[in-house]
N, C-alpha and C positions, 0 to 999 in steps of 0.2 A: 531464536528468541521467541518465547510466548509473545501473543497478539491477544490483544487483551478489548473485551468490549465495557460498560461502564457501570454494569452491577456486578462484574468480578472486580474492578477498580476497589469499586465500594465496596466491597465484602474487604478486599486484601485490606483494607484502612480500619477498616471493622478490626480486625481478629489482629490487627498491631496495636490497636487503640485497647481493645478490649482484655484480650487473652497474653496479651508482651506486655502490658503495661507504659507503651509509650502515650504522652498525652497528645490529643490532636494540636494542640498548637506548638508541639516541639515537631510535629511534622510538617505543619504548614512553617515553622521558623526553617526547616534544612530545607523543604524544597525552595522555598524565597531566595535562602542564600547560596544552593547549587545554582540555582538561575542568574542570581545578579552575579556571582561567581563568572560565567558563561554569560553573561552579557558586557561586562569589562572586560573579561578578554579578547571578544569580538570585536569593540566597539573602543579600544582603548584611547582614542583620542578625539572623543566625542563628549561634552562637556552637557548635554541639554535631552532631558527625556520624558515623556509626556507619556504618562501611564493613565488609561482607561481600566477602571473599574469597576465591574459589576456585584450583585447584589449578594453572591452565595461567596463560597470558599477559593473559589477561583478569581472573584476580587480579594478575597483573603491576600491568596499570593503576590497580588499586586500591590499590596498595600507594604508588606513585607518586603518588596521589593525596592519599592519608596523608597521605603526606611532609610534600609542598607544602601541605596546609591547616596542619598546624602550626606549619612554618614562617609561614604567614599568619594566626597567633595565633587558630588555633581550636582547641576540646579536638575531640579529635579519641580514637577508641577503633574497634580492628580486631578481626573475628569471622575467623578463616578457616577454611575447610571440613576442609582435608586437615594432616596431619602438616609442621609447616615445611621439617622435614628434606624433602621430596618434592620442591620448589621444586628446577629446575634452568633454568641459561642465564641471559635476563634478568629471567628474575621473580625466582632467586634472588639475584640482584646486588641488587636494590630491595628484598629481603628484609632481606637483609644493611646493606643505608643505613639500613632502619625503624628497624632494631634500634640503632642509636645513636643514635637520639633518645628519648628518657622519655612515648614513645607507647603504651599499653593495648594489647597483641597477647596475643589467647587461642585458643587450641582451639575450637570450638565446641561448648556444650555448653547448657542450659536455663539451668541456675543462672548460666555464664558471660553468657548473653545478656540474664537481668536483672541481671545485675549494670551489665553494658552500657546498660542505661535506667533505673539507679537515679537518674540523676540529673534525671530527668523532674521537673516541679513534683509531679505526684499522685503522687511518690512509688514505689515500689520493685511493680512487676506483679506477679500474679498469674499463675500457670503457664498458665491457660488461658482463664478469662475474660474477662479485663480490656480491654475495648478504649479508645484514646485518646480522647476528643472530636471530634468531627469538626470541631470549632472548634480550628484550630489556633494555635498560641501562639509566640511567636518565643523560647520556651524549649524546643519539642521538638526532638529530634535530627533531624536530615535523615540519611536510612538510602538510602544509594551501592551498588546492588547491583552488582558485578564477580565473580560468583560463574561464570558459565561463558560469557556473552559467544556468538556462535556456534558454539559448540562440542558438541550438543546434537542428535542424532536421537531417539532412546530417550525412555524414562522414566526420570528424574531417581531417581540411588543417594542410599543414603544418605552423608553426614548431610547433603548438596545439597536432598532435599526434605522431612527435618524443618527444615530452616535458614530455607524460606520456610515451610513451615508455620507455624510459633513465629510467625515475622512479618507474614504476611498479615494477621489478623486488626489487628492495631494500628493499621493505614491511617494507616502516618507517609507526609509526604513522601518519593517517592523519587527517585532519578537512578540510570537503568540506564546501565551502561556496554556502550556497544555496543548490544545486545537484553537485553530482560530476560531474565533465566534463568527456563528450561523453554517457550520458543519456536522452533520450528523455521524457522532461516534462511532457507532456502531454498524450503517451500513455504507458509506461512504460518499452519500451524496450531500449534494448541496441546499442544504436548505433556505439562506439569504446569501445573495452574494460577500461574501467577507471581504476583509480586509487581507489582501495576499502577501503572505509571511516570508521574511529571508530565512530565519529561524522559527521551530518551532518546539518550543523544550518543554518536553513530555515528562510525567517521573514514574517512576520502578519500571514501567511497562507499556511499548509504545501500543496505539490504540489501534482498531483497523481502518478509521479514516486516514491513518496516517500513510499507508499502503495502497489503498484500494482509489481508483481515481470514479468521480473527478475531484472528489474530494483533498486526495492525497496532490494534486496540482496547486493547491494553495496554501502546503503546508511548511514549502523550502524546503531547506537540509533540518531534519529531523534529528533530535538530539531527547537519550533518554538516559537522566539525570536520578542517581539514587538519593532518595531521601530516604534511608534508614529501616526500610521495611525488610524484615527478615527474607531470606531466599526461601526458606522452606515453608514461609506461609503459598505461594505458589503452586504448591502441590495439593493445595485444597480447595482450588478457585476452579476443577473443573475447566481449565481452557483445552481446548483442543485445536487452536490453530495457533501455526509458529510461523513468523517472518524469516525467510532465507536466505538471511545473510551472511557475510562472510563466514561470523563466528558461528550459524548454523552448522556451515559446508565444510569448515574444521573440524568438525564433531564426526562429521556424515564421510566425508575423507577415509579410503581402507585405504594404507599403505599399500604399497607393491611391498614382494618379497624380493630379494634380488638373483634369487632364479627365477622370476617371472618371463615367461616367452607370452607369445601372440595366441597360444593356441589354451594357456590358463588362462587366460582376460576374458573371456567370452565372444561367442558369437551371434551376431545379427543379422538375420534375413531382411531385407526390405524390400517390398512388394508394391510395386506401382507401375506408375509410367503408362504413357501412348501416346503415340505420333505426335499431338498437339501440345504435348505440355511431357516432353523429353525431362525439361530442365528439370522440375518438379524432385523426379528419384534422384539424380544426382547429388542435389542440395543434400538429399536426406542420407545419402551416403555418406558426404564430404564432412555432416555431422556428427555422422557417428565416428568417426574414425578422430576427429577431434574431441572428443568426447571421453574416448580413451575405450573403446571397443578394441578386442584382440585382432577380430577376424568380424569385416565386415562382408554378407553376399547380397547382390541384388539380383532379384527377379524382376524382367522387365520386359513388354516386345519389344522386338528388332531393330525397332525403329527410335530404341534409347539408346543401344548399345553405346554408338561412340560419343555420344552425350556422356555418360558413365564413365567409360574409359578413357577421355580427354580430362576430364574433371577431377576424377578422383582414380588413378591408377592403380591404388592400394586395394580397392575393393575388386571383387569378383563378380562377375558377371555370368550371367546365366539367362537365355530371352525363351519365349515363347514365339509361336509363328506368327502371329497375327498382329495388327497395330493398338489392338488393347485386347484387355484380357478376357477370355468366354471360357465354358465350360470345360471345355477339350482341353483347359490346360490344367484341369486338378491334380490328374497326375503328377503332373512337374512339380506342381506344386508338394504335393505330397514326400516327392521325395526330398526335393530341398529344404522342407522343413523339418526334416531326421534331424534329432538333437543341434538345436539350435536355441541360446537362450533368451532370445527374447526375438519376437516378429513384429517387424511396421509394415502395416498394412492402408495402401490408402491415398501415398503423393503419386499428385498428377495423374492416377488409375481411368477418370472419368467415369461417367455414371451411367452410360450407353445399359441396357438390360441385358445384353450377355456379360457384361463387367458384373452386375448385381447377380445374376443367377450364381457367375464364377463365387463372388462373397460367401453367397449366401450358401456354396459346398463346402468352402475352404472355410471359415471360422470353426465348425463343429471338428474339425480335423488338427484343432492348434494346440501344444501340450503345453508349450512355452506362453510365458508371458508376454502378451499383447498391448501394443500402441496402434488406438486406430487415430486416422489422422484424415484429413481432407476430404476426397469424394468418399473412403469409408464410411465417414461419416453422415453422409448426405444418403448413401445406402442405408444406412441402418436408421436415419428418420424415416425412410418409407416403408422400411423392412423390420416390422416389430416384435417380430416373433425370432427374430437375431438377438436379444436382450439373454433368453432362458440359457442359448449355446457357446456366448463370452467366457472366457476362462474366470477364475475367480480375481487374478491377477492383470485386470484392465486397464489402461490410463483411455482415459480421451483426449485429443487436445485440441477442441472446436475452436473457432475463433468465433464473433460475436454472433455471424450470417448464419454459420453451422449450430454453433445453440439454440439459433432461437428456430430452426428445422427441426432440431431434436425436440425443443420443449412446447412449440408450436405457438410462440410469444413474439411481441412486437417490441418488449420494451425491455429485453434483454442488457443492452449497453445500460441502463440506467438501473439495474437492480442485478449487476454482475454477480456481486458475491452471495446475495441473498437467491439469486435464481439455481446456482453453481453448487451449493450447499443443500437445497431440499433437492435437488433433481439428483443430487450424489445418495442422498438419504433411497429416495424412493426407487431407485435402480439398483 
């Protein structure tokens, strides 16, 4: 599935609005009612729902969302952030619909917002202490956050971050429309601490905070709801990242033929291992052969062998003499990588400088497609002239310690995707 960041959002809305001829507020009306759709079915015996509304399109959808719960005989009572009067286009057409029905629409204010949970069983909060049970009751409100949707670089104005302040602490059930507010769409951090969502229902096209943590940690089960935008405007939004899920891996899925043997599946060299850290190759074998590799071999010293062959039987084993790997063993190397399709290069190897000089023979020697992994990796941050002689065909798989040696950054966990992407670019 496309991943989607919030000016191709806006563009798809664009060229449905513009070039299809649907009008924006028959999209803000299907996305409102895919959502209350999927919020009565979640929530079917819950009577009481308190929807937060902010100032753009995204309190649009909450307003729409009103609507339709009252009409589907729920009390229903709306908080919105900004001045009503501000509301223009189709939030304020859905504005204008709320107001004719004997729906609770208030200002946002303290006193307004218990007033908003008086109807709770325990009775009428306290300003600042009081938190709910964490034993929920199918008498408390379910609280719809539609306060800014992706809309959201910055740090959250007011009264957007006393709105989740007051209500954080209460830990009602929530449903963020869209993202929760004070997450940033696009790269996946956090920018105010939100409101942490059960649900969070997306439309046409889930966003990459939805994925990418720590963002995607406050988004729940994620749910992405069509509101009526053509499929093939899609192919003109320029994405190039896709989320890989199931229905990804169904696409991605080659069948077996049913004369398929072990020796048409392919084969895997993996390359590692030494005395300290045996377990390391193993793992990486025991993977690939779960993975559905035909024929897996591993290189490894001596001193992995029965680590390998207790572990994963399936795989073949082949050592060098030594307790990790130096130069004297290119050879070996060389010959076990005769047609093989793909090489891991890298668990458990360590980073001793005969292991780096071994690297740094054996990479220019690789035909097949390449995974470097662990101490490869930590070689090839200090070995930069290893970049020119990588086959074209490279994965890396750093974890956060190992990128940030590669990119020479401190603040790697906190600008994962954003680090991940230009460092993919520039290499």
């Amino acid at each position: 599935m496309f991943l989607s960041n919030t000016q191709q959002i806006r563009e798809a809305d664009r060229i449905q609005i513009s070039e299809h001829g649907t009008p924006g507020v028959v999209l803000m009306e299907m996305a409102g009612k895919a959502a209350t759709d999927f919020i009565l079915n979640q929530y079917p015996d819950r009577s009481k729902f308190l929807i937060l509304a902010g100032p753009g399109n995204n309190g649009g959808d909450g307003l729409v969302i009103a609507r339709l719960l009252h009409l589907a005989g729920k009390d229903v009572r709306v908080l919105l952030s900004n001045n009503p009067d501000k509301y223009e286009g189709d939030a304020r057409i859905n504005y204008v619909s709320l107001r004719a029905l004997p729906v609770p629409v208030a200002l946002f204010s303290e006193e307004k917002a218990r007033e908003g949970l008086a109807f709770l069983p325990i009775g009428l909060p306290a300003p600042r202490d009081l938190k709910i049970p964490s034993q929920k009751s199918k008498a408390d409100p379910v609280l719809i956050d539609a306060l800014l949707g992706t809309g959201v670089s910055g740090d959250l104005r007011e009264p957007l971050a006393a709105m989740i302040h007051f209500f954080k602490p209460l830990e009602l059930d929530t449903v963020a429309i869209d993202i929760p507010s004070g997450l940033n769409a696009d790269t996946g951090q956090v920018v105010t601490g939100p409101l942490k969502a059960e649900y969070s229902l997306t439309f046409h096209l889930p966003k990459i905070c939805h994925t990418v943590t720590p963002a995607s940690l406050y988004c729940g089960e994620v749910s992405v709801l069509d509101i009526g935008i053509w499929p093939n405007v899609n192919s003109r939004l320029g994405i190039q990242r896709t989320w890989t899920d199931e229905a990804w891996g169904k696409i991605h899925r080659r069948k077996r033929s049913t004369e398929a043997h072990k020796g048409s599946l392919g084969h895997v060299l993996i390359v590692g291992g030494s005395r300290p850290m045996a377990g390391a190759i193993a793992l990486a074998a025991k993977a690939a052969v779960h993975g559905g590799a035909g024929l897996v071999t591993v290189l490894c010293p001596g001193a992995c062998r029965q680590a390998v062959n207790s572990l994963v039987p399936e795989a073949m084993c082949l050592t060098v003499g030594g307790d990790v790997f130096n130069e004297e063993d290119i050879s070996i190397f060389r010959a076990a990588s005769y047609k093989k399709d793909v090489i891991v290069m890298g668990p458990g190897m360590g980073k001793s400088p005969d292991t780096a000089r071994f690297v740094e023979q054996a990479v220019p020697l690789i035909k097949a497609s390449l995974v470097l992994d662990a101490d490869a990796l930590n070689i090839l941050a200090v070995m930069p002239q290893l970049w020119e002689k990588l086959p074209e065909t490279t994965v890396l798989t750093p974890h956060p310690g190992e990128m940030a040696r590669l990119v020479e950054a401190n603040d790697v966990q906190d600008r994962r995707l954003e680090i991940a992407e230009s460092f993919s670019l520039e290499t």
